[in-house]
C-alpha positions as CSV (number, residue, x, y, z in Angstrom):
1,X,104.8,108.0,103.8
2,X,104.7,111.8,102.4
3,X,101.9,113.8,102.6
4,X,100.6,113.3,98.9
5,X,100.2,109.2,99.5
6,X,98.2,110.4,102.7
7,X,96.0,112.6,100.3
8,X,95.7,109.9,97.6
9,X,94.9,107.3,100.2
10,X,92.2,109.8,102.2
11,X,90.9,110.8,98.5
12,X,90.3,107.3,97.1
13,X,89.0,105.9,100.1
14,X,86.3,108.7,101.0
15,X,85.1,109.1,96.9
16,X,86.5,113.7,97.8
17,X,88.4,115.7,96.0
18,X,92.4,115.3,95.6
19,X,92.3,119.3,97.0
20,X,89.9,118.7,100.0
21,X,91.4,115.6,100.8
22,X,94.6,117.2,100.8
23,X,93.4,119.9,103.2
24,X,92.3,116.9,105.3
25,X,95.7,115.2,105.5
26,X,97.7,118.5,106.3
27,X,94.3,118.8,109.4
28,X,95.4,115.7,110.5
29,X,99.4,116.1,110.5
30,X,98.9,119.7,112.4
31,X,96.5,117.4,115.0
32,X,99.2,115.0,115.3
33,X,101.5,118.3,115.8
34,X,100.2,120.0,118.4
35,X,99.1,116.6,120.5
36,X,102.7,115.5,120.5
37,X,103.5,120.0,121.6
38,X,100.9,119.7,124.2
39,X,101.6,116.3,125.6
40,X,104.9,115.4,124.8
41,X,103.1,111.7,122.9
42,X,100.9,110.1,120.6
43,X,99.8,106.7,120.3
44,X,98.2,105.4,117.1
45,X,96.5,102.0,118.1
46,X,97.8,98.8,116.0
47,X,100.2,101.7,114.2
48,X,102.9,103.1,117.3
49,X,103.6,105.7,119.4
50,X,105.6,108.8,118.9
51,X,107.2,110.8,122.0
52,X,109.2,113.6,122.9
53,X,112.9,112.9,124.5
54,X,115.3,115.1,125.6
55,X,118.9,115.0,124.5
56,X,121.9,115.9,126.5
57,X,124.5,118.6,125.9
58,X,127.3,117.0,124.0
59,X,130.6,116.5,122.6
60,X,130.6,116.2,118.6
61,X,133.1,115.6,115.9
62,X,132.8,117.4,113.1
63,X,133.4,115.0,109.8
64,X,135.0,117.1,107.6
65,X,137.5,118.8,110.0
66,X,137.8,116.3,112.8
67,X,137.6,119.1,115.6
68,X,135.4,119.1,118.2
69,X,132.2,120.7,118.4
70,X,129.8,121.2,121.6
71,X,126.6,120.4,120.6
72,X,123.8,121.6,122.6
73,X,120.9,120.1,124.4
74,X,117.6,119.7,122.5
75,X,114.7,117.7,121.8
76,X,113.8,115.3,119.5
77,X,110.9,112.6,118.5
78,X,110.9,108.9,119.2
79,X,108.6,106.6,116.9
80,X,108.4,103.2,118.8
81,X,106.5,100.4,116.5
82,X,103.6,98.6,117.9
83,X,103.6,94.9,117.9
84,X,101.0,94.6,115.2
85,X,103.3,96.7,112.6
86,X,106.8,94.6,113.7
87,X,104.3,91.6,112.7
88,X,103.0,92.7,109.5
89,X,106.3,94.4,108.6
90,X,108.3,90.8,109.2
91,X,105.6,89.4,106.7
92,X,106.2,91.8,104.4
93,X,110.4,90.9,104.6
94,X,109.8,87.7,103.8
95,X,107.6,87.7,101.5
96,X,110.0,89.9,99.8
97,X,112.7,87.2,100.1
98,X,110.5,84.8,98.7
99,X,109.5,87.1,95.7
100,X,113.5,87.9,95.2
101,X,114.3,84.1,95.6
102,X,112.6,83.0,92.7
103,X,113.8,85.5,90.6
């Protein structure tokens, strides 16, 4: 999902502008923003959850060189699926396997 299918999707559905709903969508992405900066989570019911987890100093491998390299610790986000979006996802697989099947 990018930020112009969010503004698309907010435009048609509300009957506003592409530039309003745009501001909208970029409202709603800095809400999400500083909920996850303030709380460390965010839930969006029947949708998932996104939370903050800490990563541990570590030992890397650079690709190109093969040498080590210390990486240090950090943050990142975690996106865990609710069960209503593994359901309609898995119905959306196989209906793609049906759809490739046949051709």
């Amino acid at each position: 999902m990018s930020k112009k299918f969010l503004t698309e999707v907010i435009a048609d559905s509300a009957g506003m502008p592409v530039t309003q709903a745009g501001r909208v969508a970029a409202d709603v992405i800095a809400a999400i923003k500083r909920e996850i900066i303030e709380t460390g989570r965010f839930t969006l019911p029947e949708f998932g959850s996104f939370s903050v987890r800490e990563t541990k100093a570590r030992t890397g491998l650079n690709p190109r060189t093969g040498e080590k390299v210390k990486v240090k610790a950090g943050a990142t986000v975690r996106f865990k699926a609710s069960p209503n979006l593994k359901e309609a996802a898995l119905a959306g697989l196989k209906k793609a396997k049906r759809k490739a099947a046949k051709a």
